[in-house]
Backbone and ligand atoms as CSV (ligand in chain L), in Angstrom:
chain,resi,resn,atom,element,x,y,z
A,1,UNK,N,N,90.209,131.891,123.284
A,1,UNK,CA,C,90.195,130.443,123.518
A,1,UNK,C,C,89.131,129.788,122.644
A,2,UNK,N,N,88.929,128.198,122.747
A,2,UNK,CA,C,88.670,127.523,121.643
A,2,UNK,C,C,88.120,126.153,122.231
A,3,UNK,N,N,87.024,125.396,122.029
A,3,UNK,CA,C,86.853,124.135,122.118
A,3,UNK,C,C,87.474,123.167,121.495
A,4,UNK,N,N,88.186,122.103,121.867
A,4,UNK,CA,C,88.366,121.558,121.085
A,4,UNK,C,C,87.236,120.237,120.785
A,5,UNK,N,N,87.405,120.015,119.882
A,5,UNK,CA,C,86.436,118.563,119.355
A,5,UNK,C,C,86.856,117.340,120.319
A,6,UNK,N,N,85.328,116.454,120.659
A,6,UNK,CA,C,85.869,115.462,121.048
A,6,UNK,C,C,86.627,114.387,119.828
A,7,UNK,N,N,87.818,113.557,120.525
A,7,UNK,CA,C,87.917,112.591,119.230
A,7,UNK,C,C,87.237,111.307,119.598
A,8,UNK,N,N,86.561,111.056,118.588
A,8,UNK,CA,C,85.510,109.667,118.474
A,8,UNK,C,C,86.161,108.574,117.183
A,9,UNK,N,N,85.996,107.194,117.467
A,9,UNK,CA,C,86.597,106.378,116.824
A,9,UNK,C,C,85.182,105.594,116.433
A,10,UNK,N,N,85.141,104.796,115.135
A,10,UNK,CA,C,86.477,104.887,113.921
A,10,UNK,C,C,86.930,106.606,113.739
A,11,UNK,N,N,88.535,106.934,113.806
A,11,UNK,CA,C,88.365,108.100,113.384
A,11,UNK,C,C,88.462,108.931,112.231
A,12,UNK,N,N,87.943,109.862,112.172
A,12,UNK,CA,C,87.858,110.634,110.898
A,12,UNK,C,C,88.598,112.142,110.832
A,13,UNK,N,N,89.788,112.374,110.370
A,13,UNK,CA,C,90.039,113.792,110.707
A,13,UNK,C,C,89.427,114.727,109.548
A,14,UNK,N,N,88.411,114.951,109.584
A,14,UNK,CA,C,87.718,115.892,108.806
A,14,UNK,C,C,87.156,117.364,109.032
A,15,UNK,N,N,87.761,117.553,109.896
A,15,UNK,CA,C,87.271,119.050,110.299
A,15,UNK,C,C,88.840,120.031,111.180
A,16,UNK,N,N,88.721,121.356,111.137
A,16,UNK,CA,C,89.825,121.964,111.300
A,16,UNK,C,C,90.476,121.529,113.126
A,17,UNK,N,N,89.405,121.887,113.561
A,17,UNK,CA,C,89.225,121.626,114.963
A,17,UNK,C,C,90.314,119.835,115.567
A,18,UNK,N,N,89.591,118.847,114.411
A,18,UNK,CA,C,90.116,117.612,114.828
A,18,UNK,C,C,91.590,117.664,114.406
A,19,UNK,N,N,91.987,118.534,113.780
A,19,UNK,CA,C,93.433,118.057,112.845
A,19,UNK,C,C,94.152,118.978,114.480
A,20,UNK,N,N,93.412,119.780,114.818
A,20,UNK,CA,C,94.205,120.640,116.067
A,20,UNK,C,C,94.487,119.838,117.141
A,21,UNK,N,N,93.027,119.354,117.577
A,21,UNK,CA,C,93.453,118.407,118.382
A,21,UNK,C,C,94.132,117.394,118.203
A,22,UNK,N,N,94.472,116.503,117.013
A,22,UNK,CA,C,95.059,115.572,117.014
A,22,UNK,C,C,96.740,116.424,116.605
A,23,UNK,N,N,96.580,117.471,117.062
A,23,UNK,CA,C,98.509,117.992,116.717
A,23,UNK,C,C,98.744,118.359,114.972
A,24,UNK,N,N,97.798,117.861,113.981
A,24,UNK,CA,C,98.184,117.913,112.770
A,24,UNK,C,C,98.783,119.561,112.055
A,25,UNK,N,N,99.619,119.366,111.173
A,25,UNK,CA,C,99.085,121.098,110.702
A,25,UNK,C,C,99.134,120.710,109.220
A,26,UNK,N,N,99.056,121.867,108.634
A,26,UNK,CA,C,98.918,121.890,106.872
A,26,UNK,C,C,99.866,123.080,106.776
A,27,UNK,N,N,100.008,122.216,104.884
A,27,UNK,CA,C,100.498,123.248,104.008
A,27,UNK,C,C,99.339,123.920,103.368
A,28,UNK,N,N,99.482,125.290,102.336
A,28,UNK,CA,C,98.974,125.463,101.233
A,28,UNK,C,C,99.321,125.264,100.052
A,29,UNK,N,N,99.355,124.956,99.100
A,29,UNK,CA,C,100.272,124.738,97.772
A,29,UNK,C,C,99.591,125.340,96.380
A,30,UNK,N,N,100.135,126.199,96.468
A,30,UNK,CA,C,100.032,126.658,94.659
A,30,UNK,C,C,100.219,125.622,93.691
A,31,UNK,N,N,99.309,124.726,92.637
A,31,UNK,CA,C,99.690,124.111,91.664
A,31,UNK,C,C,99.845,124.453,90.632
A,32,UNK,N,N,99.653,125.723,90.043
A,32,UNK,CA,C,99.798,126.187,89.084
A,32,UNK,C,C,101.590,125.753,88.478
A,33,UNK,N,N,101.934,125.051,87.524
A,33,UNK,CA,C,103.106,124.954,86.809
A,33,UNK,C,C,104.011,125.781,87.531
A,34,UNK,N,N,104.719,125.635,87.900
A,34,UNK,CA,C,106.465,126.236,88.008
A,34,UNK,C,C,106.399,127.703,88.642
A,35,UNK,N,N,105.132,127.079,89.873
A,35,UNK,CA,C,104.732,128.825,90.618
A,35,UNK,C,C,105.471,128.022,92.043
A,36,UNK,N,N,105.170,126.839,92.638
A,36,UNK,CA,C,105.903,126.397,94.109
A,36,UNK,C,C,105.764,127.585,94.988
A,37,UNK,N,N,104.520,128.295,94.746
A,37,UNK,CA,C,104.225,129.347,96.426
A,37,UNK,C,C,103.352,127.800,97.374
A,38,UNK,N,N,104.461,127.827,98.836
A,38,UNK,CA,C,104.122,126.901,99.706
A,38,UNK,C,C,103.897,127.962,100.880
A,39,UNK,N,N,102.739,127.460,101.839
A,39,UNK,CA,C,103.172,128.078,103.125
A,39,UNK,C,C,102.162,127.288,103.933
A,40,UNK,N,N,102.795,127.262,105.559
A,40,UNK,CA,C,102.242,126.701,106.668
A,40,UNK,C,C,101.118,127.520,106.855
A,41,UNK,N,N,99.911,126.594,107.187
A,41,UNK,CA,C,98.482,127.108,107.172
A,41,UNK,C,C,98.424,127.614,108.614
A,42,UNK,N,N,98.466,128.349,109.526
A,42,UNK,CA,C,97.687,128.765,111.100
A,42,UNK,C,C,96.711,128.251,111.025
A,43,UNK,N,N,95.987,127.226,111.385
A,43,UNK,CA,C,95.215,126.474,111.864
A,43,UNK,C,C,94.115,127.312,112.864
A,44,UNK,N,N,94.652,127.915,114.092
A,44,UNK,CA,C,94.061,128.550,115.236
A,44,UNK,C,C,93.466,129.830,114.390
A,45,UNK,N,N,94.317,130.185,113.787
A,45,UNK,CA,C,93.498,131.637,113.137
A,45,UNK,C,C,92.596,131.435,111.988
A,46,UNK,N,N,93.026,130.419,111.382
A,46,UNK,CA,C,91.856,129.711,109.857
A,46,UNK,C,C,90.311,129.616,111.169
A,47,UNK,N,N,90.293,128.497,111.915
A,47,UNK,CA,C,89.417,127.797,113.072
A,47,UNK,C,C,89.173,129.289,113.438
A,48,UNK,N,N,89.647,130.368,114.447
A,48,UNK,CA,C,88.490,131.294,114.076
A,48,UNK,C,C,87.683,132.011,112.991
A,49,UNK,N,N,88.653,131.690,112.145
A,49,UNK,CA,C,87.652,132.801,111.173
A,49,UNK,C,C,86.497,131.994,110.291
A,50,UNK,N,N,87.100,130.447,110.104
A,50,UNK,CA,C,86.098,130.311,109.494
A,50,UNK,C,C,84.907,129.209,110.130
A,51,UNK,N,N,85.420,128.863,111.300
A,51,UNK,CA,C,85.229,127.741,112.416
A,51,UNK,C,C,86.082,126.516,112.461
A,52,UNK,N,N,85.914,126.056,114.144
A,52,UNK,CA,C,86.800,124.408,114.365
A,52,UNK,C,C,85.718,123.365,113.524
A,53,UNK,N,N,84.705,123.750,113.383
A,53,UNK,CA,C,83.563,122.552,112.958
A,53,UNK,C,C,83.899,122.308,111.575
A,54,UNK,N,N,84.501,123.509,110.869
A,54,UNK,CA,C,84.641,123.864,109.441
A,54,UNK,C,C,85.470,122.231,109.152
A,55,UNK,N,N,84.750,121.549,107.522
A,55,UNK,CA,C,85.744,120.949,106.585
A,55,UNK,C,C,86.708,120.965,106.602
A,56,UNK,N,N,87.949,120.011,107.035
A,56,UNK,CA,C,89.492,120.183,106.492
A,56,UNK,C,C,89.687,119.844,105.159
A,57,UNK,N,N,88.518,119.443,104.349
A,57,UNK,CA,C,89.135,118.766,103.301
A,57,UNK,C,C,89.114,119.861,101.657
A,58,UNK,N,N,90.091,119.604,100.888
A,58,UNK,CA,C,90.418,120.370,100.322
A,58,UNK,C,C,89.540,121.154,99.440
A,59,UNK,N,N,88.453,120.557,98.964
A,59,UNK,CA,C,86.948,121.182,98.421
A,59,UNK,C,C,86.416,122.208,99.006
A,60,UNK,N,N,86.479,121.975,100.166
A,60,UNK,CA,C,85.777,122.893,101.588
A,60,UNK,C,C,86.324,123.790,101.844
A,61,UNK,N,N,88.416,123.847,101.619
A,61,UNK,CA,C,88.879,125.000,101.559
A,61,UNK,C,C,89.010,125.836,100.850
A,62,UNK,N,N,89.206,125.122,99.593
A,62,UNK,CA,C,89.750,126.036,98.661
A,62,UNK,C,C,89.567,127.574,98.953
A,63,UNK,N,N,88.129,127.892,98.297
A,63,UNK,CA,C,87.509,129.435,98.509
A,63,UNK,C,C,88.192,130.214,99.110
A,64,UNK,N,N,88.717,129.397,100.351
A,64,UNK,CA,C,88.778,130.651,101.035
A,64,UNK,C,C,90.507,130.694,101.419
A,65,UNK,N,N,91.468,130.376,99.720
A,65,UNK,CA,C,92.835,130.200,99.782
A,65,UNK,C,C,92.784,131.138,98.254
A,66,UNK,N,N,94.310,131.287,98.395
A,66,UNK,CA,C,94.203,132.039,96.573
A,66,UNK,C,C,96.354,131.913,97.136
A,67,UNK,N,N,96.934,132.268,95.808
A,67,UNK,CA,C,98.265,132.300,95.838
A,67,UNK,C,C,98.277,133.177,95.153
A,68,UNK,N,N,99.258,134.186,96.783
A,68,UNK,CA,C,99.332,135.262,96.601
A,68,UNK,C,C,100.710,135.730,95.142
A,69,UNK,N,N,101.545,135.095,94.828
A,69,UNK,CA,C,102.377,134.849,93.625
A,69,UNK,C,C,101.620,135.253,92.473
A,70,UNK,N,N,100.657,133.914,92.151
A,70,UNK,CA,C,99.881,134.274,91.015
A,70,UNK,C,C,98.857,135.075,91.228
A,71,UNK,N,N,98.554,135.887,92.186
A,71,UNK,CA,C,97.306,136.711,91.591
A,71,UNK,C,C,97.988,137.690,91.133
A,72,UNK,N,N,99.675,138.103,92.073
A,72,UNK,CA,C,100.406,139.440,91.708
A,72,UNK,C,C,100.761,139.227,90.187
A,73,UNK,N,N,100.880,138.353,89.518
A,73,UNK,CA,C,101.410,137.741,88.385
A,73,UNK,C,C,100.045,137.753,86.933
A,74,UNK,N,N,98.877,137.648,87.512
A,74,UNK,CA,C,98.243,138.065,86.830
A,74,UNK,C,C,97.213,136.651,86.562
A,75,UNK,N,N,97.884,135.683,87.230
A,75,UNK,CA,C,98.090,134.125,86.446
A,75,UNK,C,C,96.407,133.798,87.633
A,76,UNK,N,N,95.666,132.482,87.447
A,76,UNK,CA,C,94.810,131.638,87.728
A,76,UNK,C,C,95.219,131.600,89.360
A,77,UNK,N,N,94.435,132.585,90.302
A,77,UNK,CA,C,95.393,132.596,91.944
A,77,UNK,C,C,94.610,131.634,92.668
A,78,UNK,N,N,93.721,130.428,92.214
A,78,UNK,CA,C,92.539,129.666,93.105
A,78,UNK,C,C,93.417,128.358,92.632
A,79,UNK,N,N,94.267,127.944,91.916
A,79,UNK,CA,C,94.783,126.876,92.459
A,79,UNK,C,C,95.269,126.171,93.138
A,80,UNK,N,N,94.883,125.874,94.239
A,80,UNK,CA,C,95.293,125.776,95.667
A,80,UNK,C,C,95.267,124.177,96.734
A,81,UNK,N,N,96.475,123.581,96.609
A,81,UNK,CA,C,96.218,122.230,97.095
A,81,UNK,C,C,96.528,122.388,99.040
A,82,UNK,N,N,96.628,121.309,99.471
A,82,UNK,CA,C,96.536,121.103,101.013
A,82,UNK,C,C,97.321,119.650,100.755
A,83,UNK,N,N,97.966,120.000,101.731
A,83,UNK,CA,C,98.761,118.837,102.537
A,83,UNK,C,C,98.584,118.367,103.599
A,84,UNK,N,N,98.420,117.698,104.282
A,84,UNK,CA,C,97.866,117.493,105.662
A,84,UNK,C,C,99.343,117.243,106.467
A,85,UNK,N,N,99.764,117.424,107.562
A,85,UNK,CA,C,101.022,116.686,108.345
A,85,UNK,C,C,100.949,115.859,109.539
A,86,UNK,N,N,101.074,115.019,109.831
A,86,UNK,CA,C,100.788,113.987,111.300
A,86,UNK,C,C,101.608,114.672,112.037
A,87,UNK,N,N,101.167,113.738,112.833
A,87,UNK,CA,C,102.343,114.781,114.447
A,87,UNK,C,C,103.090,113.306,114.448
A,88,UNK,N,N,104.852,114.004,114.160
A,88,UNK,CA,C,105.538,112.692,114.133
A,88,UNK,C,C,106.401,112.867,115.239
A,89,UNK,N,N,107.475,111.923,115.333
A,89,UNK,CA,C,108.463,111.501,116.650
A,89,UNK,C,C,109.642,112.996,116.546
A,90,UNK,N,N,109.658,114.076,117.342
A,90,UNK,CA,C,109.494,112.814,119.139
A,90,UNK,C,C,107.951,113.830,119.390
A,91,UNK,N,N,107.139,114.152,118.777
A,91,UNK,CA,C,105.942,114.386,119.354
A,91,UNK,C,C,104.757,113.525,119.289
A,92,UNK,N,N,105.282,112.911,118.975
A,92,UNK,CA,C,104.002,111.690,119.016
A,92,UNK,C,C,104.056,110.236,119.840
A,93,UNK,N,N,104.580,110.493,121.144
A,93,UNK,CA,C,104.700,109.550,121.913
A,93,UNK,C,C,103.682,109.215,122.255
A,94,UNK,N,N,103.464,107.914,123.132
A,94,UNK,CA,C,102.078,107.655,123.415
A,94,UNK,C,C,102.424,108.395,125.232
A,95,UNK,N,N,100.597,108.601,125.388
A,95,UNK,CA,C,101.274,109.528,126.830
A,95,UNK,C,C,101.609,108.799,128.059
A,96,UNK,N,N,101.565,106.864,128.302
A,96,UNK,CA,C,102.163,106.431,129.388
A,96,UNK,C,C,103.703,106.127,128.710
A,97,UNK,N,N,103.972,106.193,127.984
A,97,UNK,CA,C,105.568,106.142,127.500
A,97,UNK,C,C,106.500,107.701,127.634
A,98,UNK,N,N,105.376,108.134,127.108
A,98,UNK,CA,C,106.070,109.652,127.807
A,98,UNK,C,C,106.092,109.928,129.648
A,99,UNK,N,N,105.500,109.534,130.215
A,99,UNK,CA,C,105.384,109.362,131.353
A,99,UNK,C,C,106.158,108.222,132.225
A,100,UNK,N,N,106.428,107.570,131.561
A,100,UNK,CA,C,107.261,106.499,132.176
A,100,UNK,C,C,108.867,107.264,132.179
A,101,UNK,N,N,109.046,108.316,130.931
A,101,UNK,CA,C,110.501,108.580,130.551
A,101,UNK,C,C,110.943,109.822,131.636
A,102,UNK,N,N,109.657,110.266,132.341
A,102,UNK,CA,C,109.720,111.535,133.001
A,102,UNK,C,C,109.807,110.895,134.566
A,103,UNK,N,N,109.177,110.060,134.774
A,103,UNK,CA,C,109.483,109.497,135.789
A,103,UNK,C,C,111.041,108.934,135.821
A,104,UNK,N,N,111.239,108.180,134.563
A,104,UNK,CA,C,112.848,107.493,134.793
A,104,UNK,C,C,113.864,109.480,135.364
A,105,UNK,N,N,113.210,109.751,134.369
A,105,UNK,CA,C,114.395,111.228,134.666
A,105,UNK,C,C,114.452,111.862,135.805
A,106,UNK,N,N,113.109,111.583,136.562
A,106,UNK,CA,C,113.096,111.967,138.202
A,106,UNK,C,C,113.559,111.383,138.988
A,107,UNK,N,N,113.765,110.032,138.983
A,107,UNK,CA,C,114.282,109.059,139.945
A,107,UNK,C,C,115.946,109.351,139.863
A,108,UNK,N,N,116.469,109.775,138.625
A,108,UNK,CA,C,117.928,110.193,138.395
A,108,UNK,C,C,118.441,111.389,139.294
A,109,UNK,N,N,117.642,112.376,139.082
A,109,UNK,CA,C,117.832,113.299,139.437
A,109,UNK,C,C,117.366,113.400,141.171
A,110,UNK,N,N,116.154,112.352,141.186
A,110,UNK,CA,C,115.689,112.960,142.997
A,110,UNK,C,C,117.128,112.150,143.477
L,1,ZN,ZN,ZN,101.021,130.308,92.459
């Protein structure tokens, strides 16, 4: 198990921890020319190993990314971008709208 960060406003998602709590996830992206190695980042397992407090931002990660394509290839394996992803519909309801819809569905059913 895991703390999560409080979220404080104005907000800032700058750390691994906040992108969790706020639902976000990432890509990794190889930029190297006409390599397109993509993959979904684990978040929970990055946040232990390297901490929730840790930098989300792409400076802060790099180091500790490489593409696994180009290193087998021989080619530059630290070129490594980040994508960030929001938490979109239908997971991003607000939670008395989600609650209002669970109630409508109970009153159907009681
Ligand atoms: Zn690559």
């Amino acid at each position: 198990m895991f703390k999560l960060p409080e979220i404080t406003y104005p907000l800032s998602i700058d750390t691994i921890g906040k992108m969790l709590a706020l639902g976000h996830e990432m890509t990794a992206n190889c930029l190297n020319t006409g390599c397109g190695q993509s993959s979904r980042v684990n978040l929970v397992a990055l946040g232990h190993r390297i901490g929730f407090d840790h930098s989300c931002l792409a400076q802060n990660l790099q180091r500790h990314f490489y593409c696994p394509k180009c290193r087998a290839a021989g080619r530059d394996d630290k070129r490594v971008g980040f994508i960030h992803l929001t938490l979109s519909n239908p997971h991003s309801e607000w939670p008395r709208e989600r609650e209002q819809w669970r109630q409508q569905i109970g009153r159907r059913a009681g």
